[in-house]
N, C-alpha and C positions, 0 to 999 in steps of 0.2 A: 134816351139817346144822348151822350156824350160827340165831343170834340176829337176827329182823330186825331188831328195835329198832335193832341195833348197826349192822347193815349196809341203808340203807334203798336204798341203790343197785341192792339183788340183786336176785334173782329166788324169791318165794314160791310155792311148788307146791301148788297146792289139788286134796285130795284128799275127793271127797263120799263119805261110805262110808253103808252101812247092812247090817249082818252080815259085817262082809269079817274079823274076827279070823284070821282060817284065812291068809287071804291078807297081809295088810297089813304083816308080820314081812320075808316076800320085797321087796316094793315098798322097804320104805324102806330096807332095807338098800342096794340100788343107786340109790338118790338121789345124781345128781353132790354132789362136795365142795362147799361153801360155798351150797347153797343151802336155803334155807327149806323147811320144811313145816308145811302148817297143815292137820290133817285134820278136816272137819266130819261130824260124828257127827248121822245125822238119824234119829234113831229105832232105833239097833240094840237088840237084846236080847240079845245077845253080847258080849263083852269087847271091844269093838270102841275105845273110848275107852282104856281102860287100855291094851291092845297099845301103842296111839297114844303115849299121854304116857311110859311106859316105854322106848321109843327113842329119844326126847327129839323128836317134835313135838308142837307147840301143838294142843292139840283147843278147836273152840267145837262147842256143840253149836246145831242148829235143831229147831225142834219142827215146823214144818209139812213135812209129808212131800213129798217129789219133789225129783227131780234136779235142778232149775232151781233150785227154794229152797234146796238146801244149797251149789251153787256159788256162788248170787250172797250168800251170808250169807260165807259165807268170801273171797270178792272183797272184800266191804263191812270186812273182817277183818285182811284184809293191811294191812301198812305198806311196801310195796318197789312201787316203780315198775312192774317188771315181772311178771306172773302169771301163771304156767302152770295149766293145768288136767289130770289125766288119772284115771282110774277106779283103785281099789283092788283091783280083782281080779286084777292079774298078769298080765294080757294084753298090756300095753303095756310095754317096758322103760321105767324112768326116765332111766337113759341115754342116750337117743334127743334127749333133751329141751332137750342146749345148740345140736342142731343147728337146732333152731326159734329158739331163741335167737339166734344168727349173724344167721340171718333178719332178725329184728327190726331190730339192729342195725344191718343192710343195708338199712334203708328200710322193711321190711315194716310194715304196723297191726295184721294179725294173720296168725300164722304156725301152720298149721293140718297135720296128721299125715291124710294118706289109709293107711287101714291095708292092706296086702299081708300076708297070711296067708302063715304061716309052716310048713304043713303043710295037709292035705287032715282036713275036719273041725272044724275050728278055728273056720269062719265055718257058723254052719246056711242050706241054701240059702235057705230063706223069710228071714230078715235080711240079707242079702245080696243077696237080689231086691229086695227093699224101698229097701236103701242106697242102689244103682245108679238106680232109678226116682228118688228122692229126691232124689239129685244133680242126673240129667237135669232134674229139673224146675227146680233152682237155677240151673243153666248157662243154659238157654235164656229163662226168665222176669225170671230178675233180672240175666243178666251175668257171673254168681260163676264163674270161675275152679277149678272143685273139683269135685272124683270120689268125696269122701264128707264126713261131716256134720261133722268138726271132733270127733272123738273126745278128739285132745290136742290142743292151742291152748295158744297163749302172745300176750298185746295188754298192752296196759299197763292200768293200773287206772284210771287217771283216766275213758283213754277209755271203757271199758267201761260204769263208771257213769254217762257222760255219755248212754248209750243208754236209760237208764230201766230201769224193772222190768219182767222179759222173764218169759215163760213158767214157771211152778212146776214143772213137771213134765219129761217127754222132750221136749216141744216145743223149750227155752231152748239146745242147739246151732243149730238152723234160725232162731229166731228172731232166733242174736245175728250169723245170718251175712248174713241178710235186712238187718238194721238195718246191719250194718257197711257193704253194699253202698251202701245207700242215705244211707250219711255220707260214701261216698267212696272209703272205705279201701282200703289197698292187701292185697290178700290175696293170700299166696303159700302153696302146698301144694308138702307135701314127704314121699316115701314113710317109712313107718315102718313098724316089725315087731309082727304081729299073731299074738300064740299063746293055747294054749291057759290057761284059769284056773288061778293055781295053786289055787286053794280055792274052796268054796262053788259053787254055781247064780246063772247070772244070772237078775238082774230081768226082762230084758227077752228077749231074744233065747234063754233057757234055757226056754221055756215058749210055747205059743202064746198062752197066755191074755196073757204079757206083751208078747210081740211087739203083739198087737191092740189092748192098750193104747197101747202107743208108737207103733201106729198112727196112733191117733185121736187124737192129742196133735200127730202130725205135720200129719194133714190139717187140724187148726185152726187150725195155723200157716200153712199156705201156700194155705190159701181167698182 
């Protein structure tokens, strides 16, 4: 991990946590060489920020809770052109993430990870029915190119915030893929490896209560 200040030409990895200490030690450790990490800390009660700053990335913190508001605080955060996004819990390698990159590079506006599960169990069927449903409805209504919701994504910053303030909560992947659609953008999906957590319960898909949340966070995005 490098200094963006210093290199504003890279790539900064925005990491939205809330309780991930367990996990977030694995994550950063396989962050390709020379890229940034800025991890926003939205509410944990866990050592979540210290892990953070003790591996040398930048933590800001957000107070208002939901995954829409600690990504786009930490988007609003970066200093690098290029911003990746992907979750703290170790389900997604970091190393996956200069192939989204290439992407970019190669024309793409936003270059987005459909996740293929890396073992049986790993995805629960009720979020995985859901994803697929959620997809279908992106493909056929708006055009979008994609077989799930944009888990890890990498767009440049500029653009991003040129789409306004998106969703606070589970809604802001569907919402930023709606908006992208609808600016034009070129979106390219590309498979990446989906396993199990190394730490912690997820928010969302660990629980039905939270599935049903990120439910309804869905369907108000795509009413």
């Amino acid at each position: 991990m490098t200094n963006a200040l210093d290199n504003p030409g890279g790539v900064t990895v925005v990491i939205p946590c809330r309780d991930e200490a367990e996990a977030l030690p694995d994550v950063l450790a396989a962050m390709p060489a020379g890229y940034h990490v800025l991890v926003v800390d939205n509410g944990s009660t866990d050592a979540t920020a210290a892990v953070a700053r003790v591996r040398g990335a930048r933590v800001v913190s957000e107070d208002r809770p939901g995954y829409g508001a600690a990504v786009q605080a930490g988007i609003a955060a970066a200093t690098t052109e290029l911003v990746a996004v992907l979750d703290g819990d170790g389900s997604m390698d970091p190393g996956e993430l200069p192939g989204l990159v290439d992407l970019m590079h190669s024309g793409a506006d936003l270059a987005v990870g459909r996740r293929v599960p890396v073992e049986s169990g790993v995805w629960p069927w009720h979020a995985r029915l859901g994803n697929r449903l959620i997809a279908r409805r992106l493909r056929r209504k708006y055009g979008l190119p994609v077989h799930d919701i944009a888990a890890m994504r990498v767009a440049r910053r500029t653009a991003m915030l040129s789409l306004g303030p998106l969703h606070n909560r589970c809604g802001y992947p569907l919402e930023l893929l709606i908006g992208a659609a609808g600016a034009g953008w070129k979106i390219v999906e590309r498979d990446i490896s989906y396993r199990p957590r190394t730490g912690g319960i997820s928010k969302v898909s660990g629980s039905w209560r939270g599935s049903l949340h990120a439910t309804r966070d869905f369907l108000a995005v795509l009413r």
